[in-house]
N, C-alpha and C positions, 0 to 999 in steps of 0.2 A: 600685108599688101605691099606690096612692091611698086617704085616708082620707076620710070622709063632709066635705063642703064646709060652712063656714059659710057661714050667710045673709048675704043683703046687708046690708050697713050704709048706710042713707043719708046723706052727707055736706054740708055747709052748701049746698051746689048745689045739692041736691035728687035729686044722680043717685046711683046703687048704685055702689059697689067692693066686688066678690066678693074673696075673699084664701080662697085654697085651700091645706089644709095636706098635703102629700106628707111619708108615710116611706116609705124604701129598705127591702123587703125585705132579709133576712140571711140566715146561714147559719153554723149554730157547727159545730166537730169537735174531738173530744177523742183525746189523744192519751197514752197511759199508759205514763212509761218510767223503770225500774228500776236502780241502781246494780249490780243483782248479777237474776239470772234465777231467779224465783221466790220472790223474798226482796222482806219490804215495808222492806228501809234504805233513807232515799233515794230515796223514789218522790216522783218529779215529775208533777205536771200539766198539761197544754198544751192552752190552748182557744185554737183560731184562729179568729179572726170576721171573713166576707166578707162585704161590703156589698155588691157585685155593682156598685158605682159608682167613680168617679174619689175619692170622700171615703172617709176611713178610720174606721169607727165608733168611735165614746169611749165612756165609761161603765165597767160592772162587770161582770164575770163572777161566778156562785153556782155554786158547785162541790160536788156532792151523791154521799156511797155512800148508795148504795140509801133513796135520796130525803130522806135526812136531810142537812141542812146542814153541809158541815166546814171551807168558809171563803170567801171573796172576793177577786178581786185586782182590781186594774185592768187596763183594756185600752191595748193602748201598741204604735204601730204594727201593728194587726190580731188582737195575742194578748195571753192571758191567763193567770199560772204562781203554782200553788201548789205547793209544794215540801212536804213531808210527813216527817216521821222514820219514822213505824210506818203498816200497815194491819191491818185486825182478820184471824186466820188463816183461810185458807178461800179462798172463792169468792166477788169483793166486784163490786156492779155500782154503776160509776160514771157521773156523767152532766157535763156545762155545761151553763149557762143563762145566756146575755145578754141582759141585761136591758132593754137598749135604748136612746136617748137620742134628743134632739130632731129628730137628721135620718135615725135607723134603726130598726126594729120589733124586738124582740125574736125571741129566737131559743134553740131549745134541742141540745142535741146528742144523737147516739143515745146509749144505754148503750153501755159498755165493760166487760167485765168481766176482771178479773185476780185472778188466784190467787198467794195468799199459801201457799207450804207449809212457810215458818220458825216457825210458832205467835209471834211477837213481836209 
């Protein structure tokens, strides 16, 4: 996917050089997995982010329950892992968001939702 082109610039010659800026489409997925089933000990988070190219996108992943902010990691060969001691009791809808960087467009993930039924 291509971004709006800058204009020409004209150079001591007098002729134009166009320079067009391309980002790579993305694609994040989150993945929610638990030390024990049903219990929030030990919940990890895994956002995998596909470039859809030969380059592996850099940057940061934001990692959201129910749209609120609860941390950041970096992205490092494709993924992205926030590891968590507690989630709140209940039914928690979580999301990714990568953010993007100079050669990939940002990209967000569906919700995930997990249920917590330890009250911790």
């Amino acid at each position: 996917m291509a971004e709006t082109p800058a204009k020409p610039a004209e150079n001591a010659a007098g002729s134009h050089a166009m320079s067009v800026g391309t980002r790579a489409t993305t694609t994040t997925a989150l993945t929610v997995a638990s030390s024990e089933s049903g219990s929030s000990s030990g919940v990890t988070l895994l956002a995998t982010v596909d470039g859809k190219s030969h380059a592996t996108p850099a940057g940061s992943v934001v990692f959201t329950i129910g749209g609120k902010r609860i941390g950041q990691a970096a992205v490092a060969n494709g993924s992205a892992t926030l590891t968590l001691d507690t989630l709140p009791a209940g039914l928690s809808s979580l999301a990714a968001a990568y953010e993007g960087d100079s050669n990939f467009l940002p990209s967000q993930s569906a919700p995930v939702r997990f249920y917590n039924d330890d009250g911790k």
